[in-house]
VMD Tcl script that draws the C-alpha trace (Angstrom):
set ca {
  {-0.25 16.89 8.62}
  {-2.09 13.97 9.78}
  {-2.54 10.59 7.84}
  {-5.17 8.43 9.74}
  {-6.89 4.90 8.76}
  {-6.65 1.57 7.29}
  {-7.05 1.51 3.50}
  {-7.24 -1.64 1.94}
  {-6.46 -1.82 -2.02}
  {-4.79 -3.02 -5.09}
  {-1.87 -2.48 -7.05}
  {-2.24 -3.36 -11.27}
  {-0.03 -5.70 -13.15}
  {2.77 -2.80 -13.53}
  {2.63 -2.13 -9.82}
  {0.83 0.81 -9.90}
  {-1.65 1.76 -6.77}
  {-4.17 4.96 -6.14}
  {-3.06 6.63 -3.15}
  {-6.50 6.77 -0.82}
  {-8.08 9.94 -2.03}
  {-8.12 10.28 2.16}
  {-4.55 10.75 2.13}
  {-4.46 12.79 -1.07}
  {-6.59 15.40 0.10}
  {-4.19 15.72 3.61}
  {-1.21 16.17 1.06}
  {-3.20 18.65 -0.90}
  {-4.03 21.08 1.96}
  {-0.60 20.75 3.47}
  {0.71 21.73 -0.49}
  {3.00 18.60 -0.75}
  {3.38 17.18 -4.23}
  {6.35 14.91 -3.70}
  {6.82 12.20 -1.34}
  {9.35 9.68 -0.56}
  {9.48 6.06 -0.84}
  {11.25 4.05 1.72}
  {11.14 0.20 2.97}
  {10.60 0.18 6.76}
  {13.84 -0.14 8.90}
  {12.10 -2.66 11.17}
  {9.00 -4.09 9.57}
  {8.15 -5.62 5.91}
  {6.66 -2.80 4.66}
  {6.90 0.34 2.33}
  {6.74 3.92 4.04}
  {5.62 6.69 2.11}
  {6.63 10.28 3.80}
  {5.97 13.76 2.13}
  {8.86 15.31 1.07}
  {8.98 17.54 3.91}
  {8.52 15.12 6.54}
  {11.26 13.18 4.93}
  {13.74 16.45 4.92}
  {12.98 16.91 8.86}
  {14.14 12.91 9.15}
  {16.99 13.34 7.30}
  {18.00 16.51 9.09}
  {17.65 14.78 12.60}
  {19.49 11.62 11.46}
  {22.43 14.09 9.89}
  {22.62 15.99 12.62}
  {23.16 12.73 15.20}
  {25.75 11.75 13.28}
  {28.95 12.73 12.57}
  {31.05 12.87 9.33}
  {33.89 11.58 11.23}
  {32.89 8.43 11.57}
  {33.07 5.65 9.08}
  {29.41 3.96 11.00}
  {28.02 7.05 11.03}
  {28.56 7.67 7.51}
  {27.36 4.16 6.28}
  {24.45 4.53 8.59}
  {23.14 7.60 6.93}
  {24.21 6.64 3.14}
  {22.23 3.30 3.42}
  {19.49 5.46 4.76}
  {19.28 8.42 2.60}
  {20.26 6.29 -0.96}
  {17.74 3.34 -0.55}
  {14.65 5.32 -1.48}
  {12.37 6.29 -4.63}
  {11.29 10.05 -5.21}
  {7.55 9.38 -5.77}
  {4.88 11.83 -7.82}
  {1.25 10.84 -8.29}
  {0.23 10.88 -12.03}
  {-3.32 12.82 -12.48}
  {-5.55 10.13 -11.20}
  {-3.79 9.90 -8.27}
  {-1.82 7.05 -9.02}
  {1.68 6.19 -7.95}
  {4.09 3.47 -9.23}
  {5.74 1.30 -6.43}
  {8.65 -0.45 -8.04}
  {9.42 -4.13 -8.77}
  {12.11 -4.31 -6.12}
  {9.93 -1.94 -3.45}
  {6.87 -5.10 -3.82}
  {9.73 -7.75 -3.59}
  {10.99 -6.16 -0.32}
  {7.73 -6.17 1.40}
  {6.77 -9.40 -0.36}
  {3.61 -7.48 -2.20}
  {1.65 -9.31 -4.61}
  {-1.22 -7.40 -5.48}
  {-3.08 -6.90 -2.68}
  {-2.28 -3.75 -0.44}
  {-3.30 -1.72 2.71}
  {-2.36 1.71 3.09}
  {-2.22 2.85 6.88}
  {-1.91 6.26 8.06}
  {1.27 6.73 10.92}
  {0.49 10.54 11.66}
  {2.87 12.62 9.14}
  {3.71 9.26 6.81}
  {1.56 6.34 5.46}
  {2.80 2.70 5.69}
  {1.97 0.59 2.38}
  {1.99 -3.38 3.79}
  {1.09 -6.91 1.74}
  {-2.32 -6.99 2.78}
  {-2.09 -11.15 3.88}
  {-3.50 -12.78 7.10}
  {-0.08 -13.75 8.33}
  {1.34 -10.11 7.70}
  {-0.85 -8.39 10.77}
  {0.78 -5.28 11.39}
  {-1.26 -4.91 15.02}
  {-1.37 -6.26 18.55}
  {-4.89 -8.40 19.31}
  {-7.02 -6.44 21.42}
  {-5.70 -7.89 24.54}
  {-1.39 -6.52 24.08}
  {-3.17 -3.77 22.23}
  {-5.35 -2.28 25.96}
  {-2.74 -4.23 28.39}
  {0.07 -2.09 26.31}
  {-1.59 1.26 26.24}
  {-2.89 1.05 30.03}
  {1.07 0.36 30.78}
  {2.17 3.59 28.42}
  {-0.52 5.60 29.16}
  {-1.82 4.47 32.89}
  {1.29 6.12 34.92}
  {-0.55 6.19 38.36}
  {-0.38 9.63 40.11}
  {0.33 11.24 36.48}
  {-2.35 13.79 35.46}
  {-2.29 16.81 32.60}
  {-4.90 18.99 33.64}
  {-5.75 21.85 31.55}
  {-6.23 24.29 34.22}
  {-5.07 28.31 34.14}
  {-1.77 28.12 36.22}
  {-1.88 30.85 39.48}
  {0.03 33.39 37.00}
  {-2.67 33.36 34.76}
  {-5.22 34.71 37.30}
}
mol new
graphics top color blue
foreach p $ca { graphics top sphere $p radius 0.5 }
foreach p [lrange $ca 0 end-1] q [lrange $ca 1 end] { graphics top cylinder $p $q radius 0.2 }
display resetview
């Protein structure tokens, strides 16, 4: 399950939004119905995960922390407890609530963006860029991605043959 693109959109006076009929149609032919609302950890923004991406989180975080320990134990209740269970109505609509748009200081104006196997919702402002410029964004990648002497070649390895 793949979520890709920058939506821009609207939420109504109750705080209601469509979900980008892009990203509906990935949940449809994966066969999720439910997803999960959460504010970002790092970032002013909402993150919406399908339920079962959300189950694989909360398995990973469970299982690197133990039940022994009073951090641990905070750490995963704030996690697991600050979140909405989310269903789209019939049109496709979803309701993000009052306290969700104060958190990522929402007013009405929106941008979905699709982060591989969960879609960030962010206040869709000029002073609430989510991205690098162009320069950090190619100086960045050419640093992750540019390891000199590093290759992946898809070739048939000698046992192949």
């Amino acid at each position: 399950m793949r979520f890709l693109g920058n939506i821009e959109a609207k939420t109504d006076a109750k705080g209601r939004a469509f979900l980008p009929a892009v990203f509906r149609k990935v949940l449809n032919a994966s066969g999720e119905e439910s997803l999960v609302l959460r504010k970002d950890i790092f970032e002013p923004c909402l993150v919406l995960y399908p339920e079962s991406v959300w189950n694989k989180r909360m398995d990973a975080l469970r299982n690197r922390l133990s039940r022994w320990s009073r951090r641990d134990q905070m750490i995963y209740r704030q996690y697991v407890t600050d979140v909405e269970m989310i269903t789209l109505d019939g049109n496709g609509r979803f309701l993000i609530p009052k306290r969700y748009l104060k958190m990522a200081n929402i007013d009405q104006q929106i941008r979905f963006t699709g982060m591989d196997d969960c879609i960030e919702i962010w206040a869709n402002k000029a002073d609430n860029e989510p991205f690098m410029s162009a320069e950090e964004f190619s100086k960045a990648m050419e640093e992750t991605m540019g390891m000199e002497g590093t290759f992946w070649i898809d070739t048939p390895s000698q046992d192949n043959k």
